[in-house]
C-alpha positions as CSV (number, residue, x, y, z in Angstrom):
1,X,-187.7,77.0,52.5
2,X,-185.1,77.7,55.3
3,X,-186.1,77.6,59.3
4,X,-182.8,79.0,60.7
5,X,-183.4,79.6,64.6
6,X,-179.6,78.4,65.5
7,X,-178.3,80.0,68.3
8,X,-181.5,81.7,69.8
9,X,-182.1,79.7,72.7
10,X,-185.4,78.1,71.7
11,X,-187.0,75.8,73.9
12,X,-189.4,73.5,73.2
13,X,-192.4,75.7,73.6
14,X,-190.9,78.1,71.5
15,X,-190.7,75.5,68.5
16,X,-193.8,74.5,69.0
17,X,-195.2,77.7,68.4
18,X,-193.6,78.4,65.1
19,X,-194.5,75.1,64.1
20,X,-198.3,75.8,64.6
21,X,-197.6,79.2,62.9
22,X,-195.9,77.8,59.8
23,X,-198.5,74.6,60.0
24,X,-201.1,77.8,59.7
25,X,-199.5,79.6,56.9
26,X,-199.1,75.7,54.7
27,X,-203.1,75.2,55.3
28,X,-203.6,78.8,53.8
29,X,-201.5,77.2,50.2
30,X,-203.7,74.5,50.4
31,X,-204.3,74.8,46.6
32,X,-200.8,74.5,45.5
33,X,-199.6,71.7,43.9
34,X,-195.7,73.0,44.6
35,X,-193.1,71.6,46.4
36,X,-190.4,72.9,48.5
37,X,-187.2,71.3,50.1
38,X,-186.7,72.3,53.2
39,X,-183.9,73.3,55.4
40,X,-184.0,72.9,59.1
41,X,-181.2,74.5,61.3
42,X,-182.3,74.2,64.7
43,X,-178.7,73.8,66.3
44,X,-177.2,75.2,69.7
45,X,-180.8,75.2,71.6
46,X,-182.6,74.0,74.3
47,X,-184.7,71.7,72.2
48,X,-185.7,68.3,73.7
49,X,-187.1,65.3,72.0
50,X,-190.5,67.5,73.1
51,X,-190.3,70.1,70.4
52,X,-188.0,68.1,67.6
53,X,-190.5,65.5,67.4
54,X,-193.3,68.0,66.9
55,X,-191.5,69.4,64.4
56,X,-190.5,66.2,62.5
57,X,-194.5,65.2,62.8
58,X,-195.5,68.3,61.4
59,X,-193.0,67.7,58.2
60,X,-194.0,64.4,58.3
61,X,-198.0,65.8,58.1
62,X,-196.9,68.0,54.8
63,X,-194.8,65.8,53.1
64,X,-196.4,66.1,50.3
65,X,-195.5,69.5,50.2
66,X,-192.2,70.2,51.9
67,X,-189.6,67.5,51.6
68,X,-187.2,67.7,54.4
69,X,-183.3,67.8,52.6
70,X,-180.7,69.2,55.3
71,X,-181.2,69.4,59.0
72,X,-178.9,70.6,61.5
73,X,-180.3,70.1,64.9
74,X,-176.5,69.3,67.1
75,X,-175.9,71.2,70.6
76,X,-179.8,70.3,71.5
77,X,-181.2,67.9,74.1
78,X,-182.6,65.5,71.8
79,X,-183.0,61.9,72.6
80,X,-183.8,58.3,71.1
81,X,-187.9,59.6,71.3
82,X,-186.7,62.6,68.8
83,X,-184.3,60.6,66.9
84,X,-187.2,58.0,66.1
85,X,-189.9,60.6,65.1
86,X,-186.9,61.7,62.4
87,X,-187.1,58.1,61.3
88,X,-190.4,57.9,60.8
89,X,-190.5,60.6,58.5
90,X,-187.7,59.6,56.9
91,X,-189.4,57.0,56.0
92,X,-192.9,58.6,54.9
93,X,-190.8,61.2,52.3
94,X,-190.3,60.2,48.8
95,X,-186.8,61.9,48.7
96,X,-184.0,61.4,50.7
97,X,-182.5,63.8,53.3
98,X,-179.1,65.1,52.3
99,X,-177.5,66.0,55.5
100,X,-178.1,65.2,59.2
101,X,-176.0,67.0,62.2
102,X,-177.2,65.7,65.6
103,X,-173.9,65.4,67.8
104,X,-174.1,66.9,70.9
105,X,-177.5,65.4,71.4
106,X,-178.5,62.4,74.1
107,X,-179.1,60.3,71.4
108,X,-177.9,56.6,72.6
109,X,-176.9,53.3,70.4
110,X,-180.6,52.2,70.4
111,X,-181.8,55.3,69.0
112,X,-178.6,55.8,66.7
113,X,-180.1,51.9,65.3
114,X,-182.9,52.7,65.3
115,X,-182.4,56.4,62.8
116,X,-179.7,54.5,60.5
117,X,-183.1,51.5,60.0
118,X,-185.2,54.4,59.0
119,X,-182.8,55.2,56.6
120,X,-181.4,52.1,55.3
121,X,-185.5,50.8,54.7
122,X,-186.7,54.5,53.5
123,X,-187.9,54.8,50.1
């Protein structure tokens, strides 16, 4: 499964409305015992620590059925607040992520520490 909204100027509210849409269309698979990887390229937005860490939350929710593997979320206006709720679900998944792109963020050292943690604890 690939969300690819790079480059289209989402904001946050934007985000968060295609996350309640694809939280919608996961509750109508309900049944299924499938899973999917899923890749996230979110880059060169207006997306704020607001929206990402919906996103990541949701994931997080469904991780049972979408395991998060690349995510490209760089040119945004994430901060340590979005950067933590990626650790947390780092750390809820059974699989590691592959690939993370989030220069061009405001992501400081604390919440740089606090993302390479999450990954250095995950499962």
């Amino acid at each position: 499964v690939t969300l690819s909204v790079s480059g289209k100027r989402f904001t946050d509210d934007s985000l968060m409305r295609l996350v309640d849409w694809m939280e919608d269309m996961v509750a109508q698979r309900k049944s299924t015992t499938e899973k999917f990887l899923m890749h996230v390229h979110i880059d060169d937005n207006r997306l704020t620590s607001v929206g990402f860490g919906r996103l990541m939350g949701w994931i997080k929710s469904v991780s049972k059925k979408l395991i998060l593997k690349h995510l490209r979320a760089y040119k945004n206006e994430i901060c340590d607040q979005g950067v933590m709720a990626l650790g947390d679900l780092i750390m809820k998944q059974n699989s590691p992520v592959e690939e993370i792109h989030l220069s061009h963020n405001r992501v400081t050292p604390k919440g740089a520490r606090a993302l390479w943690d999450a990954i250095l604890t995950s499962r």
